[in-house]
C-alpha positions, 0 to 999 in steps of 0.5 A, a space after each residue: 500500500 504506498 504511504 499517504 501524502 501531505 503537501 508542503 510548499 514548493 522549495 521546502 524540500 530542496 536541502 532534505 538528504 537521507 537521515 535529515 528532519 523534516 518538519 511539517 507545519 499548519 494546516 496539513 500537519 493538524 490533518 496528519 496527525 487529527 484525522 490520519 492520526 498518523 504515530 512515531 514510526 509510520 511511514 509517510 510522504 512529504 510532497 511539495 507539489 512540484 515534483 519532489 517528494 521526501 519519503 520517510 518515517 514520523 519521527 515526532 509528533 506535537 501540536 500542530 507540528 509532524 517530524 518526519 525523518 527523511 530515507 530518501 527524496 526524489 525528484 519526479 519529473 513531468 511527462 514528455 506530454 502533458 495533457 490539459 483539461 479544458 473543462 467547460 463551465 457547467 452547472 452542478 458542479 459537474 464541472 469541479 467533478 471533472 477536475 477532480 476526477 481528471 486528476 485522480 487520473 493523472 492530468 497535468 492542468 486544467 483551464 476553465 472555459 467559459 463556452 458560449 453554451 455555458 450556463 454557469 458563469 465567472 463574472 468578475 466579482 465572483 472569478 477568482 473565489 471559483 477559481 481558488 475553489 478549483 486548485 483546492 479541489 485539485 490539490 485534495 484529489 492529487 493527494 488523494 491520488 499520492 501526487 507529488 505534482 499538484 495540476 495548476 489551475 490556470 486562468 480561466 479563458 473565453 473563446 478568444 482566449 482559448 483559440 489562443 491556447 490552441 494555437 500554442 499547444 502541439 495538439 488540442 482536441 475538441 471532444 465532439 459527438 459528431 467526430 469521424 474519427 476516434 481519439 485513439 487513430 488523432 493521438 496515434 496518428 499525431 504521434 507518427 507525424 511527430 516521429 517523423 518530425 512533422 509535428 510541432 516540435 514544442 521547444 525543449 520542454 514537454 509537449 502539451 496536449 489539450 482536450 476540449 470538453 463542451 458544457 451540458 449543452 456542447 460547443 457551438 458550431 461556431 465554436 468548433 469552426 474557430 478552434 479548429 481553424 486555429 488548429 484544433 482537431 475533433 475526435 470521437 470518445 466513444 459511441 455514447 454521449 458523455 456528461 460534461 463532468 464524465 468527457 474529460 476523465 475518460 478522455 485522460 484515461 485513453 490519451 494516458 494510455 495511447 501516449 505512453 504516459 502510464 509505461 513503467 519508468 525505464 
């Protein structure tokens, strides 16, 4: 069974060795030590959400303070392709349940859309509390999946702005009932054209893919007829249609798989 996760800020890690102390404080050490009641002897991970993560046992524990004493950290590092969640905003939360579950399920970022068929919207006033709402819902589901990356939740984008991120990214995919071809011959033949170096090459970093899933009502046709003229392919998930908080998961399971995201470490 792998050891729980408990987040610390990013850089806190960095000078842990094997045989140092790690103390860890507020809120994620009340809930170590409160709800997981975790004792002197138990195994544990210390995560910093960007990748490095400090495997050790509890060594102390006092009010509002978790000594852990470090056996060994490791650096993690981000897939050769990272997928992003272009989630629609949607009513009833299906789409915070589309995040969650999306990371639960390995996704590296999420960008909240505000569709032309989005019932729910993020006027000004109200945006940035929703958006805080998002990365806590996706901080909760990466520690309950024992993450040491934390998916950012980035800005969230109307129709302009999410033709320019589909502009930018090496490949976007609008999830689309009326699509002739499946997600899997899209991903498999994006990835023999960027075999054959005639796919966007993406810099020295990762390459990024966007999947795009509509709200409860779809994308517009207008919608579709802009984001692909900026470069975004449609694709068919499956025979049936899915919910908007249901796409998006489904759709990080299959491309997960197809890319070669969930290969064992060489």
């Amino acid at each position: 069974m792998s050891n729980p996760v408990f987040f610390t800020a990013p850089g806190t890690l960095d000078q842990q060795v094997p045989g140092s102390a790690f103390v860890l404080e507020g809120a994620e050490a009340r809930h170590a030590i409160t709800v997981k009641r975790l004792a002197v002897g138990e195994a544990v991970d210390i995560a910093d959400g960007a990748g490095k993560r400090l495997t050790g046992t509890v060594a102390a524990v006092a009010p509002g303070e978790l000594t852990v004493e470090c056996l060994d950290l490791l650096a993690e590092p981000q897939p050769a392709i990272r997928l992003v969640l272009v989630q629609a905003l949607a009513k009833g939360d299906r789409d915070e349940l589309a995040a969650e579950t999306a990371t639960e399920l390995g996704i590296d970022a999420v960008i909240p859309w505000q569709a032309e068929r989005s019932i729910v919207r993020w006027k000004a006033e109200r945006a940035a509390k929703a958006h805080a709402k998002w990365q806590s819902v996706v901080t909760a589901a990466a520690k309950q999946a024992r993450r040491a990356w934390i998916p950012e939740v980035r800005a969230a984008v109307d129709g302009a702005g999410l033709q320019a991120a589909v502009a930018a990214a090496d490949l976007a995919v609008i999830l689309h009932e009326d699509a002739v071809r499946p997600l899997r011959q899209v991903l498999e033949a994006w990835l023999d054209s960027a075999a054959k170096g005639e796919a966007a090459p993406g810099g020295d970093g990762p390459r990024e893919v966007l999947l795009i899933v509509g709200p409860e009502g779809g994308i517009s046709p207008r919608e579709v007829t802009r984001l692909c003229d900026a470069g975004a392919v449609t694709a068919l998930l499956g025979h049936y249609v899915l919910r908007s908080s249901t796409a998006g998961p489904a759709a990080t399971v299959l491309a997960s798989d197809i890319l070669g995201r969930w290969q064992p470490a060489a």
